[in-house]
PQR file with spaces between the fields and no chain letter, atoms N, CA, C, O and H, PARSE charges and radii, in Angstrom:
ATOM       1  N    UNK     1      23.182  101.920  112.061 -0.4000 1.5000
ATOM       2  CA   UNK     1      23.125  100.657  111.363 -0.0000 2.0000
ATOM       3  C    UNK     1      22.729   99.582  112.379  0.5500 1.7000
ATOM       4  O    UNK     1      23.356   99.596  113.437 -0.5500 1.4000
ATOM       5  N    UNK     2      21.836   98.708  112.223 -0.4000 1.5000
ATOM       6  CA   UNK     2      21.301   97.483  112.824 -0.0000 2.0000
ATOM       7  C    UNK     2      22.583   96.306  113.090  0.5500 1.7000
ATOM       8  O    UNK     2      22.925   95.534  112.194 -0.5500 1.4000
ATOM       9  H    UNK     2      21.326   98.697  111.363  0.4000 1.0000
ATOM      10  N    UNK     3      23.055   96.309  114.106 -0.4000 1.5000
ATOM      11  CA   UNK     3      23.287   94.813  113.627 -0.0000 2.0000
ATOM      12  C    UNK     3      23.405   93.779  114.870  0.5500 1.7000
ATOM      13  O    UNK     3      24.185   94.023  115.791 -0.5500 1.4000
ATOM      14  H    UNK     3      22.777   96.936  114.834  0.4000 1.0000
ATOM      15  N    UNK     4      22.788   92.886  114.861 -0.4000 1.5000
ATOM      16  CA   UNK     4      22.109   92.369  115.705 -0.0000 2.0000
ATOM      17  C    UNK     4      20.637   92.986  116.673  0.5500 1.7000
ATOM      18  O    UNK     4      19.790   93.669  116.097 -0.5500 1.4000
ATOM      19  H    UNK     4      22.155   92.687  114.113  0.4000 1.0000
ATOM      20  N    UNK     5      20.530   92.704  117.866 -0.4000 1.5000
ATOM      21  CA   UNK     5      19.617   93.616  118.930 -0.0000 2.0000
ATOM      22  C    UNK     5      19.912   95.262  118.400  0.5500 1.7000
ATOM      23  O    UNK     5      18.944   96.009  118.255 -0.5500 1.4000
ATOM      24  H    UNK     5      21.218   92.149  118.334  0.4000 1.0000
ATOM      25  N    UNK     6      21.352   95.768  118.120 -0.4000 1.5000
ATOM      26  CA   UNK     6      22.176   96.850  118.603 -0.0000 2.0000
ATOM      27  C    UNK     6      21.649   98.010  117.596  0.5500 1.7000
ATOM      28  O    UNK     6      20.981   97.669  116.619 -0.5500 1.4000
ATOM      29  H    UNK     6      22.139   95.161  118.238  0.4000 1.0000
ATOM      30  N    UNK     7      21.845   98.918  117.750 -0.4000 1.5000
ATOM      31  CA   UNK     7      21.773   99.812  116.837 -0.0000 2.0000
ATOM      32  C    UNK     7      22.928  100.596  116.944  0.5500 1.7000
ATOM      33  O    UNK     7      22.861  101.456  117.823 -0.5500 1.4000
ATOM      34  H    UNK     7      22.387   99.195  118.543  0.4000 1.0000
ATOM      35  N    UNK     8      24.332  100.531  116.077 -0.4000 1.5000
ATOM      36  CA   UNK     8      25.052  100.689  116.034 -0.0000 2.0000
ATOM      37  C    UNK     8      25.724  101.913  115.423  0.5500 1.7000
ATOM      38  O    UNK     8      25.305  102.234  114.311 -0.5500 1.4000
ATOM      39  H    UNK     8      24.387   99.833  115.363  0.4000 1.0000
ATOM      40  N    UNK     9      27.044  102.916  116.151 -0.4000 1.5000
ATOM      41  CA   UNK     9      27.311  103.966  115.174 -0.0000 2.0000
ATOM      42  C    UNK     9      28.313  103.783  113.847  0.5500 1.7000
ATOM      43  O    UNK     9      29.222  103.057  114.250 -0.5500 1.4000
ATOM      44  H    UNK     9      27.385  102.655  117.054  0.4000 1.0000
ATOM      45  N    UNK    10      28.459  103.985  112.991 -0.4000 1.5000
ATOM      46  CA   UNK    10      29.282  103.294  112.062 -0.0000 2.0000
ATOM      47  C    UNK    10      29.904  104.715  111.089  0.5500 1.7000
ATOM      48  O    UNK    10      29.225  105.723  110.894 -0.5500 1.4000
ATOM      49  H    UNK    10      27.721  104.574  112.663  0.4000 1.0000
ATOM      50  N    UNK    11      31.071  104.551  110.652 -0.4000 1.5000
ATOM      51  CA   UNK    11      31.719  105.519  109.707 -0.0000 2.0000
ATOM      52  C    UNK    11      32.578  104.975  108.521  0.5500 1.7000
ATOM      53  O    UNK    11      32.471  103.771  108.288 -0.5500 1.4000
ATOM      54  H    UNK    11      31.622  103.731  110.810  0.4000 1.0000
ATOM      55  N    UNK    12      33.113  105.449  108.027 -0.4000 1.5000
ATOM      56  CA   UNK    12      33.431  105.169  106.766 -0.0000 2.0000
ATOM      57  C    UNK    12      35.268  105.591  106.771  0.5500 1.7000
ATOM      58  O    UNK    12      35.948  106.569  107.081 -0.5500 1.4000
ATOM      59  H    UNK    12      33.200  106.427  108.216  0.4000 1.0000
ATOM      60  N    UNK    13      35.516  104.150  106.212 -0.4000 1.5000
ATOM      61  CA   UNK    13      37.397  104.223  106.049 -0.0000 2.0000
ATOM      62  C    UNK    13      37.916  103.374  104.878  0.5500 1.7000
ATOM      63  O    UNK    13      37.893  102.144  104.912 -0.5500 1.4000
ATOM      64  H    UNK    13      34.963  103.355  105.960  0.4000 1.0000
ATOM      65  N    UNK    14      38.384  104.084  103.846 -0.4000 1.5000
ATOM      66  CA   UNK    14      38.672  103.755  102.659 -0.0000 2.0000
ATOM      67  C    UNK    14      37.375  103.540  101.709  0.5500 1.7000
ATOM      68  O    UNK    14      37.288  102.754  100.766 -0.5500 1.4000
ATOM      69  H    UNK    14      38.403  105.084  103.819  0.4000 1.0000
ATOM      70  N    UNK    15      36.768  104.092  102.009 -0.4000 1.5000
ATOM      71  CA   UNK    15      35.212  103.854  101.364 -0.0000 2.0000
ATOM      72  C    UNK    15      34.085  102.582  101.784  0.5500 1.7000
ATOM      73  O    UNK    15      33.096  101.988  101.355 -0.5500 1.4000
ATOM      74  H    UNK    15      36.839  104.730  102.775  0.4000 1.0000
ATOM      75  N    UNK    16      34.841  102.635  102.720 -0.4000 1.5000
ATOM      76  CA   UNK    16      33.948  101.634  103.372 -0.0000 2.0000
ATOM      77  C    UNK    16      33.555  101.437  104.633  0.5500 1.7000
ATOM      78  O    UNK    16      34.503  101.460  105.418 -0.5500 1.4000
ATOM      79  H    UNK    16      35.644  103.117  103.069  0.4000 1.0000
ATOM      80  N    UNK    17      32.086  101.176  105.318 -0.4000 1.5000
ATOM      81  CA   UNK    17      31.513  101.392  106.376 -0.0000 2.0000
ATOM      82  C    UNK    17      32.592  100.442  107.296  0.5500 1.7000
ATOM      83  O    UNK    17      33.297   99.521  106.884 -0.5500 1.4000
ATOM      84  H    UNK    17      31.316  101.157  104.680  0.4000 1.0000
ATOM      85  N    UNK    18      32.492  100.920  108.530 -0.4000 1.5000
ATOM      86  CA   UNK    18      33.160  100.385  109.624 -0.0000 2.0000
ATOM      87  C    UNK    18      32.406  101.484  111.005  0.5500 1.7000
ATOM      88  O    UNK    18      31.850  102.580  111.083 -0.5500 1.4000
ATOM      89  H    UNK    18      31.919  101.668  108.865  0.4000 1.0000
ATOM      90  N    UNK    19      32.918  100.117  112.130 -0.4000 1.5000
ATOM      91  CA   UNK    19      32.762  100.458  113.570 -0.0000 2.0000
ATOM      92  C    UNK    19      33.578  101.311  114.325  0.5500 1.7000
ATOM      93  O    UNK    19      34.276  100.719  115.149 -0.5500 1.4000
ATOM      94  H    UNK    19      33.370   99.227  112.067  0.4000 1.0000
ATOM      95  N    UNK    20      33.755  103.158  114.264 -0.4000 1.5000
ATOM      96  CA   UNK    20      34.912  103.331  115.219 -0.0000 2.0000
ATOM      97  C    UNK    20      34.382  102.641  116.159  0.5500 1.7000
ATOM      98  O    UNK    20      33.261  102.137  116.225 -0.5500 1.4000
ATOM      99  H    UNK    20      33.189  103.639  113.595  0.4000 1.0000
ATOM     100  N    UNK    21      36.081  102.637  117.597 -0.4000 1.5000
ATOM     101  CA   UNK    21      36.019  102.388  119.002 -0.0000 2.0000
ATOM     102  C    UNK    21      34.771  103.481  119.825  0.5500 1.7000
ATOM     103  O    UNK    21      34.400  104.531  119.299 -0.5500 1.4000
ATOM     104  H    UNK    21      36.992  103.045  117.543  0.4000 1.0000
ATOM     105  N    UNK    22      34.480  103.204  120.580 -0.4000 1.5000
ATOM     106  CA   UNK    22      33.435  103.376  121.209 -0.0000 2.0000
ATOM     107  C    UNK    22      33.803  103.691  122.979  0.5500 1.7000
ATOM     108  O    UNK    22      33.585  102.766  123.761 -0.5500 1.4000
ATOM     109  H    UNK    22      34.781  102.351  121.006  0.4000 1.0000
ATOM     110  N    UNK    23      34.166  104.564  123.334 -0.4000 1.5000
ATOM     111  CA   UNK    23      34.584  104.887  124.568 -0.0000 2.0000
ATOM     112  C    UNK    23      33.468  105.708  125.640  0.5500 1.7000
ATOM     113  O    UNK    23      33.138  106.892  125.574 -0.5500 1.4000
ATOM     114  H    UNK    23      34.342  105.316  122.699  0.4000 1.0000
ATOM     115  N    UNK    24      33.070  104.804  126.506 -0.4000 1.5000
ATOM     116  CA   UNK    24      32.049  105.581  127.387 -0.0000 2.0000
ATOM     117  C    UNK    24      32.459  105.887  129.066  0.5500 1.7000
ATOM     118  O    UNK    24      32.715  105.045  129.926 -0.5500 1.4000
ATOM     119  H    UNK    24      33.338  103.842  126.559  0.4000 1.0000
ATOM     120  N    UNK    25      32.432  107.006  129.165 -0.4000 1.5000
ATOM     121  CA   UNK    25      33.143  107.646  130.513 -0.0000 2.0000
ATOM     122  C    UNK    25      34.167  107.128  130.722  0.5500 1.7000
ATOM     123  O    UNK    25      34.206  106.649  131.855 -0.5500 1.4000
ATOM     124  H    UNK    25      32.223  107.690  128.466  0.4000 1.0000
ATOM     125  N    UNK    26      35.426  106.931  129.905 -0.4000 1.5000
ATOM     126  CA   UNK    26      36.705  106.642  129.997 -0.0000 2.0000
ATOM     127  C    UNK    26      37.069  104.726  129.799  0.5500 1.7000
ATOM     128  O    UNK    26      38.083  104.048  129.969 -0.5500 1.4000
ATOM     129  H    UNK    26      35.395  107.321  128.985  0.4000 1.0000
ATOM     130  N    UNK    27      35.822  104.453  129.420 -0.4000 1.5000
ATOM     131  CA   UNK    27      35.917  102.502  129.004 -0.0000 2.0000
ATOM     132  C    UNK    27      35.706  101.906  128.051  0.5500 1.7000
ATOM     133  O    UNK    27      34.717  101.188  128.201 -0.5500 1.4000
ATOM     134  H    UNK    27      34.999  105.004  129.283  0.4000 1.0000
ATOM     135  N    UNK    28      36.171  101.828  127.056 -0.4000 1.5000
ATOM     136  CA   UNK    28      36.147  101.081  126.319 -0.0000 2.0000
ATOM     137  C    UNK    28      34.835  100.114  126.164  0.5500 1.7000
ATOM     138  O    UNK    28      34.676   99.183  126.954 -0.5500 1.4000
ATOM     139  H    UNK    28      36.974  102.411  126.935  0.4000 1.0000
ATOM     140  N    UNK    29      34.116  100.315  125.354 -0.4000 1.5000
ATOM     141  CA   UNK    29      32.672   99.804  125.788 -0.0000 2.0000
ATOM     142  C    UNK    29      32.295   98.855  124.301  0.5500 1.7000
ATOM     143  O    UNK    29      31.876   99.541  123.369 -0.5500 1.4000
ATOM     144  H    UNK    29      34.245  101.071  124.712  0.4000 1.0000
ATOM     145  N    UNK    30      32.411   97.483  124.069 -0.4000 1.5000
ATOM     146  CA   UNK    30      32.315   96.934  122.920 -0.0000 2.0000
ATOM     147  C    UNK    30      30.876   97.127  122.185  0.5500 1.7000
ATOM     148  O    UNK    30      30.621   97.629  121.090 -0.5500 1.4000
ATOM     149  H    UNK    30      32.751   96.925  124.826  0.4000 1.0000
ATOM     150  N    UNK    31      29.903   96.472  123.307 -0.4000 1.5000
ATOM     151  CA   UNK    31      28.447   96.606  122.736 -0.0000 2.0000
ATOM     152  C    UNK    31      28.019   97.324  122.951  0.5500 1.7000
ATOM     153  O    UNK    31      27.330   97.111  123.948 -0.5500 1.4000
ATOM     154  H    UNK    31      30.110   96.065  124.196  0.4000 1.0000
ATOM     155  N    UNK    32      27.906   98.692  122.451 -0.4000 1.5000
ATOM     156  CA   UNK    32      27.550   99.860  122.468 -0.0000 2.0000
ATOM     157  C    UNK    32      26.174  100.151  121.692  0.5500 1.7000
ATOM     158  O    UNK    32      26.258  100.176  120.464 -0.5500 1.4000
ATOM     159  H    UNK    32      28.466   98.865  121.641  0.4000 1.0000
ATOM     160  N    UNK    33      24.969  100.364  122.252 -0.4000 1.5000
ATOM     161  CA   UNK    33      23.868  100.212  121.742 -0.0000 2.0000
ATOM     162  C    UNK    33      23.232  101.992  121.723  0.5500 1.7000
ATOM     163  O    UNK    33      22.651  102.511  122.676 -0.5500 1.4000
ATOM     164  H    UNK    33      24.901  100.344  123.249  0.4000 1.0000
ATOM     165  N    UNK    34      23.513  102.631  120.485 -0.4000 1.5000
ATOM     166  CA   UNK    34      23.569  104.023  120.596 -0.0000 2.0000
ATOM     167  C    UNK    34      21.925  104.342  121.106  0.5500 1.7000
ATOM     168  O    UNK    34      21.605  105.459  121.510 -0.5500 1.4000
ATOM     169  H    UNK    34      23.985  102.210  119.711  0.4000 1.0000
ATOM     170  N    UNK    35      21.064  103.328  121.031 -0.4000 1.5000
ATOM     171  CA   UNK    35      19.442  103.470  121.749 -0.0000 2.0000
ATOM     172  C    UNK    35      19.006  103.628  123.089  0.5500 1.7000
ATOM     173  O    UNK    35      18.003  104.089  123.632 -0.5500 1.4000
ATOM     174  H    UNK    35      21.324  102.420  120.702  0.4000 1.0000
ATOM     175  N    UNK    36      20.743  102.771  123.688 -0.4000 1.5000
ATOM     176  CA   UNK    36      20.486  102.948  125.544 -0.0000 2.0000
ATOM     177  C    UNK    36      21.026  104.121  125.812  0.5500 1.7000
ATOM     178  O    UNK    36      21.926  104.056  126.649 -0.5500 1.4000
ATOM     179  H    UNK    36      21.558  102.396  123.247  0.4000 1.0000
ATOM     180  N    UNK    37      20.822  105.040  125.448 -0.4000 1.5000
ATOM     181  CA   UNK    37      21.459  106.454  126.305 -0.0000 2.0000
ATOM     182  C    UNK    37      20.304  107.137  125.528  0.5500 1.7000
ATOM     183  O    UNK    37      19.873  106.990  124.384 -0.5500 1.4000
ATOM     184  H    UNK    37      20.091  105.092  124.767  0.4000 1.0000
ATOM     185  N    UNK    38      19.953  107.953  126.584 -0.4000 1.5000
ATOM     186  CA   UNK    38      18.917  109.067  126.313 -0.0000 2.0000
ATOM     187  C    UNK    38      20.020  110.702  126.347  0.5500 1.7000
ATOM     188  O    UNK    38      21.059  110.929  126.966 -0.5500 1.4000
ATOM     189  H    UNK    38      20.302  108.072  127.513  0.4000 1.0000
ATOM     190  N    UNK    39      19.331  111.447  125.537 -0.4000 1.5000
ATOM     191  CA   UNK    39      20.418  112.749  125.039 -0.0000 2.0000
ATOM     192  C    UNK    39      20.870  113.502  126.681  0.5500 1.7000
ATOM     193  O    UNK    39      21.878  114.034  127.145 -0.5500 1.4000
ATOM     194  H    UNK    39      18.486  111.263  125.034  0.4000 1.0000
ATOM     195  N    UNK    40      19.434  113.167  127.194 -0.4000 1.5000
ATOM     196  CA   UNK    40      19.840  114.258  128.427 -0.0000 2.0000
ATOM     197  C    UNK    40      20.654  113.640  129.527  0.5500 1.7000
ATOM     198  O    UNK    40      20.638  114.058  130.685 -0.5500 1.4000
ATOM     199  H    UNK    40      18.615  112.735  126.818  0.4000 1.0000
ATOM     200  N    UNK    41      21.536  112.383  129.004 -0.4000 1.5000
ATOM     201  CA   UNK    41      22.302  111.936  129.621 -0.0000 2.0000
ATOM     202  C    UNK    41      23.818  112.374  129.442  0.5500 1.7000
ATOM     203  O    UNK    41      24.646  112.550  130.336 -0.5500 1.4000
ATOM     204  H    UNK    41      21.549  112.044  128.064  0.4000 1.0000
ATOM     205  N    UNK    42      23.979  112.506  128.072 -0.4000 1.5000
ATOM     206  CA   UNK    42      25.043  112.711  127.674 -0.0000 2.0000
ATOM     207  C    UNK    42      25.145  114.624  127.811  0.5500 1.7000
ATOM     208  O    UNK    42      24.471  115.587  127.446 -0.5500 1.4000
ATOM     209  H    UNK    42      23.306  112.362  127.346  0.4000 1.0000
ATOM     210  N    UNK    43      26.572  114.340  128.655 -0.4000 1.5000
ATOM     211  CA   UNK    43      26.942  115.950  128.987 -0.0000 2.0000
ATOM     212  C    UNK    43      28.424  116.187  127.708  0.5500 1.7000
ATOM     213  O    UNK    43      28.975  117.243  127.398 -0.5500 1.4000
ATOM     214  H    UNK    43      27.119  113.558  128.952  0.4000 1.0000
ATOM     215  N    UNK    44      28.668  114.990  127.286 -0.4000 1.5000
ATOM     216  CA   UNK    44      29.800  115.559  125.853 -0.0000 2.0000
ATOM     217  C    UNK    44      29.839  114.442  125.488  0.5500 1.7000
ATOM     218  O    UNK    44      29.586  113.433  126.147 -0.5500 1.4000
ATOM     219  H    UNK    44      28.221  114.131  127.538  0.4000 1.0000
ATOM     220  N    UNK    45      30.254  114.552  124.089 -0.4000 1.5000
ATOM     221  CA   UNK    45      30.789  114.008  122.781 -0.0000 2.0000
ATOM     222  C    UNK    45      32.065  114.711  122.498  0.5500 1.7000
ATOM     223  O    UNK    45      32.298  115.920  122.522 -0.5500 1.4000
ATOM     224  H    UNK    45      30.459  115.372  123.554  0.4000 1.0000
ATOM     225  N    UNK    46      33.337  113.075  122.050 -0.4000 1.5000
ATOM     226  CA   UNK    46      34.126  113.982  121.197 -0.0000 2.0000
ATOM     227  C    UNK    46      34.182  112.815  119.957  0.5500 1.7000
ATOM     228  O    UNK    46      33.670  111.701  120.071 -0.5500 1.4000
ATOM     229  H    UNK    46      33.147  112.093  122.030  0.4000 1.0000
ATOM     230  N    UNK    47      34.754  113.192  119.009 -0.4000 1.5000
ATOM     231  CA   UNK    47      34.993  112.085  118.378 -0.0000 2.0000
ATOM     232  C    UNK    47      36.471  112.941  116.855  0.5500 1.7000
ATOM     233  O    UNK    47      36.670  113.912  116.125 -0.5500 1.4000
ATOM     234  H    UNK    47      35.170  114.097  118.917  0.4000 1.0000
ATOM     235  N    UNK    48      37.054  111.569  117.304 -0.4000 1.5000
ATOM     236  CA   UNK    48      38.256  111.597  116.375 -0.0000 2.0000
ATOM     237  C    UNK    48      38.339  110.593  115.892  0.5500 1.7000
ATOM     238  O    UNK    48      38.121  109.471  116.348 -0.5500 1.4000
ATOM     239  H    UNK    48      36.893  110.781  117.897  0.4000 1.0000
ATOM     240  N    UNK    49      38.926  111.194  114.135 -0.4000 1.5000
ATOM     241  CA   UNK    49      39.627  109.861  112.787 -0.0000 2.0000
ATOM     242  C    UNK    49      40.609  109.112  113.488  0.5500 1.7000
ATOM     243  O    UNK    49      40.992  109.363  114.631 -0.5500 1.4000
ATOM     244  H    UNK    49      39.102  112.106  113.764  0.4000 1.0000
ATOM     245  N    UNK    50      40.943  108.322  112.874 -0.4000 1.5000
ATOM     246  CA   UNK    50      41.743  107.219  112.596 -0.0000 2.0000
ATOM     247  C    UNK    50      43.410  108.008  113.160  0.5500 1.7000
ATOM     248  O    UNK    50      44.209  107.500  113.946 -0.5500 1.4000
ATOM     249  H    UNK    50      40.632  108.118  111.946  0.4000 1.0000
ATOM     250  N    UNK    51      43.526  109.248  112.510 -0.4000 1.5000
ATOM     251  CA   UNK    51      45.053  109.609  112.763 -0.0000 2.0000
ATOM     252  C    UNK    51      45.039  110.986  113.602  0.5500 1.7000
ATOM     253  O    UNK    51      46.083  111.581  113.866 -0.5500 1.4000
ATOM     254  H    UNK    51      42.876  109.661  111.871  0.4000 1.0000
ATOM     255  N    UNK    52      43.368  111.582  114.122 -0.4000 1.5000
ATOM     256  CA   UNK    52      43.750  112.227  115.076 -0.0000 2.0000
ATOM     257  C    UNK    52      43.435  111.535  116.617  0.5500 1.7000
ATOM     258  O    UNK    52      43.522  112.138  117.687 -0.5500 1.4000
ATOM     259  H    UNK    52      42.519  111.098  113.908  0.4000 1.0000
ATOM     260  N    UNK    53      43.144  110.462  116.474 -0.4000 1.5000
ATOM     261  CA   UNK    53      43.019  109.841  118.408 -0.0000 2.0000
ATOM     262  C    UNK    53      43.736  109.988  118.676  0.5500 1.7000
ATOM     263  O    UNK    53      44.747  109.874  117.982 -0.5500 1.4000
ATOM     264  H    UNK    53      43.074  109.972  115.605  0.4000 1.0000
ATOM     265  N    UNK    54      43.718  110.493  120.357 -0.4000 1.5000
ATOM     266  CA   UNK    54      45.024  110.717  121.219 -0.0000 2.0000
ATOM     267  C    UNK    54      45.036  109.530  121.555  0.5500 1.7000
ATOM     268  O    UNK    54      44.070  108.775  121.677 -0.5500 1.4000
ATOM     269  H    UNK    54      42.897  110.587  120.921  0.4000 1.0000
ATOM     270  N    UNK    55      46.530  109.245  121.774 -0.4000 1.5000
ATOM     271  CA   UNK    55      47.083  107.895  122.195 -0.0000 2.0000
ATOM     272  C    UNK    55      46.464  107.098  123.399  0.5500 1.7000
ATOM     273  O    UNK    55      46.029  105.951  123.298 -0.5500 1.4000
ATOM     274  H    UNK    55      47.314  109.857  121.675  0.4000 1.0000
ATOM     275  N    UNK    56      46.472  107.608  124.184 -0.4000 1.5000
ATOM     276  CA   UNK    56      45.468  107.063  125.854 -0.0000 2.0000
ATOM     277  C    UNK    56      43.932  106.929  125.292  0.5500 1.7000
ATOM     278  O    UNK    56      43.182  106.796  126.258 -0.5500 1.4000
ATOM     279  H    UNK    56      46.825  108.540  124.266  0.4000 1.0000
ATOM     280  N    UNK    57      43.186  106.919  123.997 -0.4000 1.5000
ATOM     281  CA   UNK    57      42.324  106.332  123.773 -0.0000 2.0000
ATOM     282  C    UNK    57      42.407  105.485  122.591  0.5500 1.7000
ATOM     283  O    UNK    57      41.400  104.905  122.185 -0.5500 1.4000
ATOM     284  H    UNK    57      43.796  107.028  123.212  0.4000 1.0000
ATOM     285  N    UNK    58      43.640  105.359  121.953 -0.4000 1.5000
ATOM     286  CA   UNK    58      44.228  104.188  120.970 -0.0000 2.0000
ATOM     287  C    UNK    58      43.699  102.964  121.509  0.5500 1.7000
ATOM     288  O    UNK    58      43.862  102.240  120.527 -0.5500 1.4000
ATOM     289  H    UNK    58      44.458  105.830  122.282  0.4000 1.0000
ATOM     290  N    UNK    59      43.213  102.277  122.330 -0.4000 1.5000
ATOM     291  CA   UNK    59      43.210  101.195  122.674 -0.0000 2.0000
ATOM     292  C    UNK    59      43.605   99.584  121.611  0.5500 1.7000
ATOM     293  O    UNK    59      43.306   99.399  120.431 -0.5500 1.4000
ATOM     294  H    UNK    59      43.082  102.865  123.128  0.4000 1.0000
ATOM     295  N    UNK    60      44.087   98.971  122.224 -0.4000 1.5000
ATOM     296  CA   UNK    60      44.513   98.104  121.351 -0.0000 2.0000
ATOM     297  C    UNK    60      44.447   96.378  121.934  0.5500 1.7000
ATOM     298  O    UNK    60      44.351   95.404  121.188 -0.5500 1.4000
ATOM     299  H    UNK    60      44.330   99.122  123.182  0.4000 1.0000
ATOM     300  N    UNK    61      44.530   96.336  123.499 -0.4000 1.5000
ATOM     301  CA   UNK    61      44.108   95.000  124.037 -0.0000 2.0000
ATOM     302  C    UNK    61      42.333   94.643  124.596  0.5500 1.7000
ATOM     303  O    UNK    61      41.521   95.423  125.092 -0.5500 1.4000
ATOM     304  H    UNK    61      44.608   97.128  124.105  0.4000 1.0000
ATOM     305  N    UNK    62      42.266   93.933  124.439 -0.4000 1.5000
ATOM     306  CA   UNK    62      41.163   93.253  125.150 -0.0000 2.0000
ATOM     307  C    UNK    62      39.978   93.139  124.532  0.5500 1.7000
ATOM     308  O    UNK    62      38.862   93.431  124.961 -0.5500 1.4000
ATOM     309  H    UNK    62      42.926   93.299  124.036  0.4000 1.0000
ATOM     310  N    UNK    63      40.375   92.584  123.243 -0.4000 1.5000
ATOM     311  CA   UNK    63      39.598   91.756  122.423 -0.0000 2.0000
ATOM     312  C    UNK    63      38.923   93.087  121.027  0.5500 1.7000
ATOM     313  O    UNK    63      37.996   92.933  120.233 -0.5500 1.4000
ATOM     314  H    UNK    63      41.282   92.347  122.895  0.4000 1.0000
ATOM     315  N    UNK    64      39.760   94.184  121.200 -0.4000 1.5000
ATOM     316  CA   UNK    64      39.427   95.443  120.297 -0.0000 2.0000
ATOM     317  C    UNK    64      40.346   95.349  119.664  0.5500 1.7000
ATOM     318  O    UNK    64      41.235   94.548  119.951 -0.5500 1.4000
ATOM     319  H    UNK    64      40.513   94.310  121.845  0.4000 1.0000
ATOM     320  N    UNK    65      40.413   96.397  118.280 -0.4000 1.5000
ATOM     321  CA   UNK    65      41.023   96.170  117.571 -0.0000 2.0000
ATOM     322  C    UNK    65      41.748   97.767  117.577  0.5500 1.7000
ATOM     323  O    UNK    65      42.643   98.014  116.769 -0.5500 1.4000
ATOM     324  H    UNK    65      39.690   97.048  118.047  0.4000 1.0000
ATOM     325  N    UNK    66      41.373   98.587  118.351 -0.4000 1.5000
ATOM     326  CA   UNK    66      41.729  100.137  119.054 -0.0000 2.0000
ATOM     327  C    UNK    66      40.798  100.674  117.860  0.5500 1.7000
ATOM     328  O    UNK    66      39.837  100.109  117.337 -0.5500 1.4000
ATOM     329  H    UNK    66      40.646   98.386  119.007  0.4000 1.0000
ATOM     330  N    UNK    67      41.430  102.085  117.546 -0.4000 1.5000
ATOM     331  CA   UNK    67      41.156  103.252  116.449 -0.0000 2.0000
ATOM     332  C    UNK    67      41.576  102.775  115.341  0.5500 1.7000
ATOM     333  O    UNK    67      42.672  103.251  115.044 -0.5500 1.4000
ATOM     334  H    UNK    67      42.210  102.544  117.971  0.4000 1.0000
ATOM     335  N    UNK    68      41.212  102.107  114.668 -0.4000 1.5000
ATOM     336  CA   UNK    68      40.834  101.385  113.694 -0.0000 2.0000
ATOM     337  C    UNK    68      39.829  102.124  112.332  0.5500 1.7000
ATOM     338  O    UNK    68      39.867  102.000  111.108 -0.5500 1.4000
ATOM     339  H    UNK    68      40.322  101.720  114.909  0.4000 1.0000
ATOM     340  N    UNK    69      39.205  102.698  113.015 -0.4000 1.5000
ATOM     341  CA   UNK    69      38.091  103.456  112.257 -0.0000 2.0000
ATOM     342  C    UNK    69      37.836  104.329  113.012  0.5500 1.7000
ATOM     343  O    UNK    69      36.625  104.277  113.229 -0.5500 1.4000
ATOM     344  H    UNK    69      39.174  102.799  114.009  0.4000 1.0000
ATOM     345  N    UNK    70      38.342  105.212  113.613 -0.4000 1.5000
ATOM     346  CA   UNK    70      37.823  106.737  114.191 -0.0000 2.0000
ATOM     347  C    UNK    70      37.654  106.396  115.825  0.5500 1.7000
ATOM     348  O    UNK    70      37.941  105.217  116.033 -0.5500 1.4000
ATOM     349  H    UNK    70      39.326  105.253  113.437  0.4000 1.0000
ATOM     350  N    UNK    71      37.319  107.019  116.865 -0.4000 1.5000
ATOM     351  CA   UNK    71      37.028  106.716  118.124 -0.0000 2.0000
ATOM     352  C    UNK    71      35.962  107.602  118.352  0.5500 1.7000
ATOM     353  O    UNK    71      36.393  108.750  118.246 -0.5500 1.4000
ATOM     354  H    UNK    71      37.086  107.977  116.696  0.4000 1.0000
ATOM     355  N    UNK    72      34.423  107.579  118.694 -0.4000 1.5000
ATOM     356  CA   UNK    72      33.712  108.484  118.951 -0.0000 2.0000
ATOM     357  C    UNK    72      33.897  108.525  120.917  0.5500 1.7000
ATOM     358  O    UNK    72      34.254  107.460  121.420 -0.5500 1.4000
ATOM     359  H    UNK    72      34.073  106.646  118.781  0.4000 1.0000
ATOM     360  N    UNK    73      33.742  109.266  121.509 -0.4000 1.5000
ATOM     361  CA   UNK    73      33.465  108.917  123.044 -0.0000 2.0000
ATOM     362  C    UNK    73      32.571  109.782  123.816  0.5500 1.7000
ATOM     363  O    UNK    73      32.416  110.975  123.555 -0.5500 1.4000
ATOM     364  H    UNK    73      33.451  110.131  121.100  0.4000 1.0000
ATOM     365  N    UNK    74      31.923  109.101  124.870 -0.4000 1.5000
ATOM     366  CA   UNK    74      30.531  109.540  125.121 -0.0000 2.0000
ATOM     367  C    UNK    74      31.017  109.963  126.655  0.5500 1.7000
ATOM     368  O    UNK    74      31.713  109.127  127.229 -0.5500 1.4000
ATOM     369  H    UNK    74      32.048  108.132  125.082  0.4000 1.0000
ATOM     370  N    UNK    75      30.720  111.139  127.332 -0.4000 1.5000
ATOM     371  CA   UNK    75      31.002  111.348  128.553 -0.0000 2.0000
ATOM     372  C    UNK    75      29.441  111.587  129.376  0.5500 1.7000
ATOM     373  O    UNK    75      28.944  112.682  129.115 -0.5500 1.4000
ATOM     374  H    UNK    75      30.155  111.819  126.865  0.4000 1.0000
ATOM     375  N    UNK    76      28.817  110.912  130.101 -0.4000 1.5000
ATOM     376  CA   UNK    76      27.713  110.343  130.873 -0.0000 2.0000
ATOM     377  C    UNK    76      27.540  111.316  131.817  0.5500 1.7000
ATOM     378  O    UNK    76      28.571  111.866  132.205 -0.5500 1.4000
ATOM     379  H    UNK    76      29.221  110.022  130.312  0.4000 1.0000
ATOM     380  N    UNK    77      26.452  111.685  132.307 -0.4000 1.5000
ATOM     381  CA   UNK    77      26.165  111.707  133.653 -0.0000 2.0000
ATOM     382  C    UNK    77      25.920  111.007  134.503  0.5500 1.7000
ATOM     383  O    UNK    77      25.719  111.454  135.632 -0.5500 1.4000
ATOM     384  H    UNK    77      25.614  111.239  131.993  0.4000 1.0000
């Protein structure tokens, strides 16, 4: 989904589109632009709902709203 510059990943909670958290090599990453990473960068993906995130990626301070809508997370080379 577009929104702004970004091209954004988005999922669905209560029938309705939303932003999971977005975690890249262990950070919490707000503007996450799924266009700046090329595939052969990424060495894993995990991604968990709303009620299976493990707690140490719950995030909840610093201007996020945590797992809210799922947490996808991107592990880099």
């Amino acid at each position: 989904m577009q929104r702004g510059p970004y091209e954004i990943l988005v999922s669905t909670r209560n029938g309705k589109l939303c932003e999971p958290q977005i975690i890249v090599n262990g950070i919490v990453n707000q503007r996450f632009d799924r266009n700046s990473v090329s595939a052969s960068e990424i060495i894993g993906v995990e991604y968990y709902t709303v009620a299976t995130t493990p707690l140490r990626f719950n995030v909840t301070g610093t201007g996020t709203k945590g797992a809210q809508c799922g947490t996808a997370i991107f592990w880099l080379k």
